[in-house]
MDAnalysis code that builds the backbone (N, CA, C; Angstrom):
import MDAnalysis as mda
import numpy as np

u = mda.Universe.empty(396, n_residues=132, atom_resindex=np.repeat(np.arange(132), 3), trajectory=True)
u.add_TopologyAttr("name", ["N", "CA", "C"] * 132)
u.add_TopologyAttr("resid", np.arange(1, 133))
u.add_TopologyAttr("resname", ["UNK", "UNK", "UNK", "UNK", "UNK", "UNK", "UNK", "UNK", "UNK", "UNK", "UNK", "UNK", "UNK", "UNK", "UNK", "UNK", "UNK", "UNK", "UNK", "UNK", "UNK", "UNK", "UNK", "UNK", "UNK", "UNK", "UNK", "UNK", "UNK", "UNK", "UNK", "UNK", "UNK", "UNK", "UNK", "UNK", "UNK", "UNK", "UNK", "UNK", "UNK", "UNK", "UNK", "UNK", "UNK", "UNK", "UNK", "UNK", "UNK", "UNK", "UNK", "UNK", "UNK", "UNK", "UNK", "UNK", "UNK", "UNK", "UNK", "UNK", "UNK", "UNK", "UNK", "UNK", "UNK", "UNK", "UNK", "UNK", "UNK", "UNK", "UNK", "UNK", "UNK", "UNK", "UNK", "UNK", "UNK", "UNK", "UNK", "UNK", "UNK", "UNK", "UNK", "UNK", "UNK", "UNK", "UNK", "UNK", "UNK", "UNK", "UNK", "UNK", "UNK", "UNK", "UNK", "UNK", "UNK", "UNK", "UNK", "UNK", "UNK", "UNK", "UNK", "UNK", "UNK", "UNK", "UNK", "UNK", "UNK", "UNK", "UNK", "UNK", "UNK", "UNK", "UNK", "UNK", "UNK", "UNK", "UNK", "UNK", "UNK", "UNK", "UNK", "UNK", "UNK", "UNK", "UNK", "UNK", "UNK", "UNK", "UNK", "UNK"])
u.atoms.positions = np.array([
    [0.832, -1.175, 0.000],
    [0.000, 0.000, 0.000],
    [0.878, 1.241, 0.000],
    [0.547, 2.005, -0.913],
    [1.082, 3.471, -1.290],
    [0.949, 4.294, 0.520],
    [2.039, 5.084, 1.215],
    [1.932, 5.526, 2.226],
    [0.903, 6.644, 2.038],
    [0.903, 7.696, 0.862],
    [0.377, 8.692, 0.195],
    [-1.262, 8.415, 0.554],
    [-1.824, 7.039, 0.235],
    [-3.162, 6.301, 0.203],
    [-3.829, 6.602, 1.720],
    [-2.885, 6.701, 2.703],
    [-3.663, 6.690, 4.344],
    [-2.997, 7.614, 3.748],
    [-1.951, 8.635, 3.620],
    [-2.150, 9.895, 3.979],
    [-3.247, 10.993, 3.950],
    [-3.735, 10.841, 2.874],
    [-4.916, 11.363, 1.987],
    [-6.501, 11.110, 2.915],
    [-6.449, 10.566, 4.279],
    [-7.184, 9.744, 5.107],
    [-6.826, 10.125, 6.096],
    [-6.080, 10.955, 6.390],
    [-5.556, 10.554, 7.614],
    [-6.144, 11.808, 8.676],
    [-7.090, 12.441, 8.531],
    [-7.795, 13.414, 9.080],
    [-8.804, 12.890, 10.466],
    [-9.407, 11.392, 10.063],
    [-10.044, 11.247, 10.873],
    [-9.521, 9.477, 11.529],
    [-8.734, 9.519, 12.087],
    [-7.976, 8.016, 12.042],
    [-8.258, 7.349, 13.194],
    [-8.750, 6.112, 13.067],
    [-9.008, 4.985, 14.302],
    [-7.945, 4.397, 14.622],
    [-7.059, 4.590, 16.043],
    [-6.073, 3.996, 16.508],
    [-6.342, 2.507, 16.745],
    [-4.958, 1.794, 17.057],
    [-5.076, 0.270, 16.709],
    [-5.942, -0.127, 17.849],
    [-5.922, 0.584, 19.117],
    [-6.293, 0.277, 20.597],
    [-7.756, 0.513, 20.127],
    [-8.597, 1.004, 19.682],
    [-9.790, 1.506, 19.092],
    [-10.504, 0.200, 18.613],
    [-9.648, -0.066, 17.553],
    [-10.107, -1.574, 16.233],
    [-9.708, -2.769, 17.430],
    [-9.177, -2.839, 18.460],
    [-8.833, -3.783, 19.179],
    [-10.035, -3.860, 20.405],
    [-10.233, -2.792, 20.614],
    [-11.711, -2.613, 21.718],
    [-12.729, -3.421, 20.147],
    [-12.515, -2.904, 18.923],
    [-14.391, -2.873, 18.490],
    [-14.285, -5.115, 18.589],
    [-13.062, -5.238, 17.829],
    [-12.803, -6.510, 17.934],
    [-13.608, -7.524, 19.146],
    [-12.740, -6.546, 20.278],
    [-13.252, -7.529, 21.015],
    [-14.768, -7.825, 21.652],
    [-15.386, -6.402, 21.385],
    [-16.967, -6.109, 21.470],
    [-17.530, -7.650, 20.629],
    [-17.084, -7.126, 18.746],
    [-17.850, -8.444, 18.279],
    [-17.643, -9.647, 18.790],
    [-16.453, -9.983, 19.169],
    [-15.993, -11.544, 19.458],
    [-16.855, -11.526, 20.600],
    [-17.062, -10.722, 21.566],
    [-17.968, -11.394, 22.599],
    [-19.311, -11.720, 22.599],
    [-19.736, -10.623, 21.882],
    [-21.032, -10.489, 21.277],
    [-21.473, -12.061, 20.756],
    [-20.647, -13.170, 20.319],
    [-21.273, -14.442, 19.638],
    [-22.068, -14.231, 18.925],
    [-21.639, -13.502, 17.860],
    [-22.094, -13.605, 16.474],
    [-22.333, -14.908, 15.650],
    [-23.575, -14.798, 15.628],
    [-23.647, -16.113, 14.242],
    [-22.959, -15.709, 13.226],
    [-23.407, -14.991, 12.648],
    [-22.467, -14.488, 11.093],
    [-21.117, -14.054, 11.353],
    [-20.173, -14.585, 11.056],
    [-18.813, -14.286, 11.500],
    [-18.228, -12.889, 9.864],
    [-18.864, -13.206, 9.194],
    [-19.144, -12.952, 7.471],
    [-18.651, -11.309, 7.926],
    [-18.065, -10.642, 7.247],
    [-17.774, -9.014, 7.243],
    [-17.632, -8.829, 5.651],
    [-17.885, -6.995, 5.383],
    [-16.701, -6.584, 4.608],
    [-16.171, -5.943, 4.713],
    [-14.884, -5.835, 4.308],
    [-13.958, -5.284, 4.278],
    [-13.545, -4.151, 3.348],
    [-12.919, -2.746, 3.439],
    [-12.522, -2.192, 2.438],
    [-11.132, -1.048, 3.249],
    [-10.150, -1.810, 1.970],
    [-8.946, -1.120, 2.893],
    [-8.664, 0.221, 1.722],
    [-7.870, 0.886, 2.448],
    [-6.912, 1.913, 2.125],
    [-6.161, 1.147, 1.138],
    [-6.396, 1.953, -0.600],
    [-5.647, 1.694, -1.495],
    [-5.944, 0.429, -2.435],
    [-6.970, 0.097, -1.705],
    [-7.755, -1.579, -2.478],
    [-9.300, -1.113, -3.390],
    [-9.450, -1.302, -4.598],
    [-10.479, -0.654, -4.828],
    [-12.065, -0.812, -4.566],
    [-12.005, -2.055, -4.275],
    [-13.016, -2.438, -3.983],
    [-13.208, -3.351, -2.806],
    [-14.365, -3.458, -2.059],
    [-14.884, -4.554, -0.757],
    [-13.979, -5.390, -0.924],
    [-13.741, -6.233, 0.422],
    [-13.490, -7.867, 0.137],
    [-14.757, -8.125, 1.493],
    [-15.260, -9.390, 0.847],
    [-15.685, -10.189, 1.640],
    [-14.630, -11.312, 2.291],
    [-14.988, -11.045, 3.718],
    [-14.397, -12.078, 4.528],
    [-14.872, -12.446, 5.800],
    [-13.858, -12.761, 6.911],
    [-14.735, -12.508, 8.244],
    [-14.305, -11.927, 9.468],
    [-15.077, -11.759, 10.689],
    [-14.362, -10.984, 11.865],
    [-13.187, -12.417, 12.476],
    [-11.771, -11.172, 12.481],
    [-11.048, -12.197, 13.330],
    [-11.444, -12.194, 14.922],
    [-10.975, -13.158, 15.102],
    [-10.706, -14.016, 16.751],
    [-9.439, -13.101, 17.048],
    [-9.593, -13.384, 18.424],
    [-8.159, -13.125, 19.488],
    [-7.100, -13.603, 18.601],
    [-7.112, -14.747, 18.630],
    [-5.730, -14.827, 17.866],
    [-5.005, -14.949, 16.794],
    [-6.222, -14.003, 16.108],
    [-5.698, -13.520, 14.883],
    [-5.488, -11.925, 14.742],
    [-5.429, -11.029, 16.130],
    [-5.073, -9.428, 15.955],
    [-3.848, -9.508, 16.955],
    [-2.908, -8.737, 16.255],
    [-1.261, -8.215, 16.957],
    [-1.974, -7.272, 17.310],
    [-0.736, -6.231, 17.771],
    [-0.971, -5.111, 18.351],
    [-1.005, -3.979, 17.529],
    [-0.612, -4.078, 16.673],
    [-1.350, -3.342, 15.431],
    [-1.887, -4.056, 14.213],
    [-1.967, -4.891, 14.068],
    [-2.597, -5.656, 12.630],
    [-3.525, -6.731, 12.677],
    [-4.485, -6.873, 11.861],
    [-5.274, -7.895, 11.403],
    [-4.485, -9.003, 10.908],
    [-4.591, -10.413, 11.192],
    [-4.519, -11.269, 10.532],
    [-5.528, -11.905, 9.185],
    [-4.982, -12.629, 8.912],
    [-5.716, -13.251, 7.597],
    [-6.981, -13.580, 7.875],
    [-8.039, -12.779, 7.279],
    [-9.287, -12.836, 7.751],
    [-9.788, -12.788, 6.337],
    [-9.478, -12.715, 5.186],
    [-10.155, -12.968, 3.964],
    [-9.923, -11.974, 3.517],
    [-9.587, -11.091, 3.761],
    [-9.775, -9.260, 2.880],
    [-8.426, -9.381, 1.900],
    [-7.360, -10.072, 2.434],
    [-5.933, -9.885, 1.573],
    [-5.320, -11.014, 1.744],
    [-4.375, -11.571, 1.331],
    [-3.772, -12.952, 1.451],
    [-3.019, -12.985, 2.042],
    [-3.129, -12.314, 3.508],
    [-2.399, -12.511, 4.450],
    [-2.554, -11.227, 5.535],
    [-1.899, -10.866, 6.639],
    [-2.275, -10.414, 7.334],
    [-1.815, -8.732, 6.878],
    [-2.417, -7.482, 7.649],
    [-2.367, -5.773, 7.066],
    [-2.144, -5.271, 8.341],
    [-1.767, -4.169, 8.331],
    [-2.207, -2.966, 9.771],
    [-3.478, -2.433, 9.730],
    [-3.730, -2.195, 11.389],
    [-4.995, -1.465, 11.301],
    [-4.938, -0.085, 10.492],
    [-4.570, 0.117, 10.269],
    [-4.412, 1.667, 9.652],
    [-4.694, 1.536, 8.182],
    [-4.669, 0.215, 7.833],
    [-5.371, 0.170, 6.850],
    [-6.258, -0.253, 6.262],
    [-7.399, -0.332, 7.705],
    [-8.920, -0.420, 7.042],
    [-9.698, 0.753, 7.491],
    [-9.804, 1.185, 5.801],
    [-10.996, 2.231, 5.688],
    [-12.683, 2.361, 6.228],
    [-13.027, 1.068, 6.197],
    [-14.143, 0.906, 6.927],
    [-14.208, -0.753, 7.100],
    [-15.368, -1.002, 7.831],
    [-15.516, -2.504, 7.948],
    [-17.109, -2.206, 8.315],
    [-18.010, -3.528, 7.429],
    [-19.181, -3.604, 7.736],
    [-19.653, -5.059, 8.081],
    [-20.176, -5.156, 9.342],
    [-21.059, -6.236, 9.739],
    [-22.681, -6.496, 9.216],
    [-22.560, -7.352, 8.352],
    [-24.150, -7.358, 7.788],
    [-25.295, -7.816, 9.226],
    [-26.130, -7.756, 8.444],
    [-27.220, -8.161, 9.436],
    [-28.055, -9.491, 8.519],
    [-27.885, -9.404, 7.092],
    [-28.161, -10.670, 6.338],
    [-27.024, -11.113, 5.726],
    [-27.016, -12.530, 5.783],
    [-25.913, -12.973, 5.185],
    [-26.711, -14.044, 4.173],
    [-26.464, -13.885, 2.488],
    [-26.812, -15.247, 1.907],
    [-25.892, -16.443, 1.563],
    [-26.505, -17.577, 2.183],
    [-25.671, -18.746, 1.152],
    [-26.779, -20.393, 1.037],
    [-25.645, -21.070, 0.223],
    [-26.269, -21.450, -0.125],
    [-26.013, -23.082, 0.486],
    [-26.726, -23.854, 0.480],
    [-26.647, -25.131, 1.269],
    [-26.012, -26.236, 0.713],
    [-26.080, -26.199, -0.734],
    [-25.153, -26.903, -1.939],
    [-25.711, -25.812, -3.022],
    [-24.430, -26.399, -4.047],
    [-24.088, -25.870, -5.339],
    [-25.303, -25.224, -5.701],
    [-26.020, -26.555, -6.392],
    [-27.479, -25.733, -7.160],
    [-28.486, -24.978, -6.298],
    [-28.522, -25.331, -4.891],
    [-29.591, -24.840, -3.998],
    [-30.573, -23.625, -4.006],
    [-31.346, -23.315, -3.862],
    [-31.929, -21.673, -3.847],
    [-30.949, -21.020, -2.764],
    [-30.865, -19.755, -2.884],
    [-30.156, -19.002, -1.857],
    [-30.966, -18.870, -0.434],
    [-30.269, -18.929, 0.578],
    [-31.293, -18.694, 1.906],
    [-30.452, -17.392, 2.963],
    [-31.352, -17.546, 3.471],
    [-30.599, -15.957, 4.777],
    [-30.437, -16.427, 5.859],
    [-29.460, -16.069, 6.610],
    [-29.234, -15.785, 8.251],
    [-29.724, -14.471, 8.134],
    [-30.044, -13.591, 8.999],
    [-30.026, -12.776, 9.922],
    [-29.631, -12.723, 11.538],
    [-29.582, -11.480, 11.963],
    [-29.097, -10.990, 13.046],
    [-29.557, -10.107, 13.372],
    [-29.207, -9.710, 14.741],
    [-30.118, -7.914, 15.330],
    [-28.318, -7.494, 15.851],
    [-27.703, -6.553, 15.354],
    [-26.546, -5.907, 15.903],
    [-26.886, -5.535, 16.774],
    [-27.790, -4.641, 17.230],
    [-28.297, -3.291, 17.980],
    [-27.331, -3.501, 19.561],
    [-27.591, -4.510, 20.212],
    [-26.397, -4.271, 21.197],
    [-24.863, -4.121, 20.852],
    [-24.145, -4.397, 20.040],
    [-22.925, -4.114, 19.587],
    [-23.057, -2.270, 19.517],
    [-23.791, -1.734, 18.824],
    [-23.868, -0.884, 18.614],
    [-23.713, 0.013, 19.965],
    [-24.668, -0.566, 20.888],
    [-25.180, -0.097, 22.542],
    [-23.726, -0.111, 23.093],
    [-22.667, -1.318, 23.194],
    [-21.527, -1.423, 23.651],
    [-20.594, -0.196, 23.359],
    [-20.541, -0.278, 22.147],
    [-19.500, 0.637, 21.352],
    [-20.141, 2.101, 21.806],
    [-21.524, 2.200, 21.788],
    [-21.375, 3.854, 22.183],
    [-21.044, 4.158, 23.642],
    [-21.236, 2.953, 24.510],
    [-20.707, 3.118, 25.878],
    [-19.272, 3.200, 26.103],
    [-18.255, 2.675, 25.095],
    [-17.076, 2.746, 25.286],
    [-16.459, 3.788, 24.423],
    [-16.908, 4.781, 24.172],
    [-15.826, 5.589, 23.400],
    [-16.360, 5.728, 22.592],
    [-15.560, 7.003, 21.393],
    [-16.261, 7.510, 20.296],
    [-15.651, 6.850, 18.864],
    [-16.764, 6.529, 18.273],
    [-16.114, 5.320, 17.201],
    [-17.806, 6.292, 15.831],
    [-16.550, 6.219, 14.999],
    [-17.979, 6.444, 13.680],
    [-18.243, 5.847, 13.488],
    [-19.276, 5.239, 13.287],
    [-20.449, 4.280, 13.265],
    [-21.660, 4.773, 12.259],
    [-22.160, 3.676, 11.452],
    [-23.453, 4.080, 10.874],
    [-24.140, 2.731, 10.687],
    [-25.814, 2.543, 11.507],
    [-26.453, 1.539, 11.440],
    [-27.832, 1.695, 10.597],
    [-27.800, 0.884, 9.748],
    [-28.776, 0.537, 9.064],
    [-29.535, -0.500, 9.422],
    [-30.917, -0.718, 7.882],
    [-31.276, -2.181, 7.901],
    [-30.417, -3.441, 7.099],
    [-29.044, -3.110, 6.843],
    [-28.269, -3.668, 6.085],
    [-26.512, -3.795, 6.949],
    [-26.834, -3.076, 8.249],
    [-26.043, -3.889, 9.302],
    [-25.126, -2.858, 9.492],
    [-24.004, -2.425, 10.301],
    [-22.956, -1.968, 10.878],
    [-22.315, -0.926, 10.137],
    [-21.671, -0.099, 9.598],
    [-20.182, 0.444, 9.170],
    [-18.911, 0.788, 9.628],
    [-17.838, 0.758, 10.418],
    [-17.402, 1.371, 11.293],
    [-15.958, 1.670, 10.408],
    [-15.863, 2.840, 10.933],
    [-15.197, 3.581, 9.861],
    [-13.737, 3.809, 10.706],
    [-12.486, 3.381, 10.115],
    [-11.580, 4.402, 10.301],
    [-10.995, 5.256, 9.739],
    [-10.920, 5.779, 8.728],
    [-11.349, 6.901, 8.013],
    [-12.392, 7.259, 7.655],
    [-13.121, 8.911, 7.414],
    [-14.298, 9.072, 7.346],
    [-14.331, 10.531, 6.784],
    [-14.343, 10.663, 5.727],
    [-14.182, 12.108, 5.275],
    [-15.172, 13.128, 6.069],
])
């Protein structure tokens, strides 16, 4: 990643201790849908992947959680969204089916602990570390 890419970002920035609190909010939370997306600094588009576990975050970086082929710094995710529907499918040909979820306490947590940008929909979470 181009340094220039977070520079251009770097106005409103979520420290690693920040993404390490929201972390551990979801992991406790026992999420069914483990499913996220992802969109980093300098990548053009989403990746779908999922929320890491404990022991997949250092003290500054994400491990391999699906977004890149291998592990990044926090500093370089631009946002991350937790759906509230997730589709798949049960085999190959199958019709598509849904999980759902209710975030709304994640949400409740995170505003009790600190100030985090956040935007909740009917389409689930955003949490931003950059945010023009």
């Amino acid at each position: 990643m181009l340094e220039k890419d977070i520079a251009k970002f770097s106005y409103s920035c979520m420290s690693n201790a920040k993404w390490r609190k929201l972390f551990s909010v979801v992991n406790e939370s026992n999420l069914e849908l483990a499913n996220c997306v992802w969109k980093l600094v300098g990548e053009p588009e989403p990746k779908n992947g999922f929320v890491p576990d404990y022991a997949q975050l250092g003290e500054d970086y994400v491990g391999d959680c699906g977004a890149l082929n291998g592990p990044f710094e926090f500093k370089r995710i631009e946002w991350l969204k937790l759906p509230t529907r997730i589709g798949y499918k049960a085999y190959e040909k199958a019709p598509t089916q849904f999980k759902t979820q209710d975030l709304s306490h994640i949400t409740e947590q995170l505003g009790s602990m600190g100030r985090f940008e956040i935007e909740a929909n009917s389409e689930g979470i955003t949490v931003y570390g950059y945010k023009p």
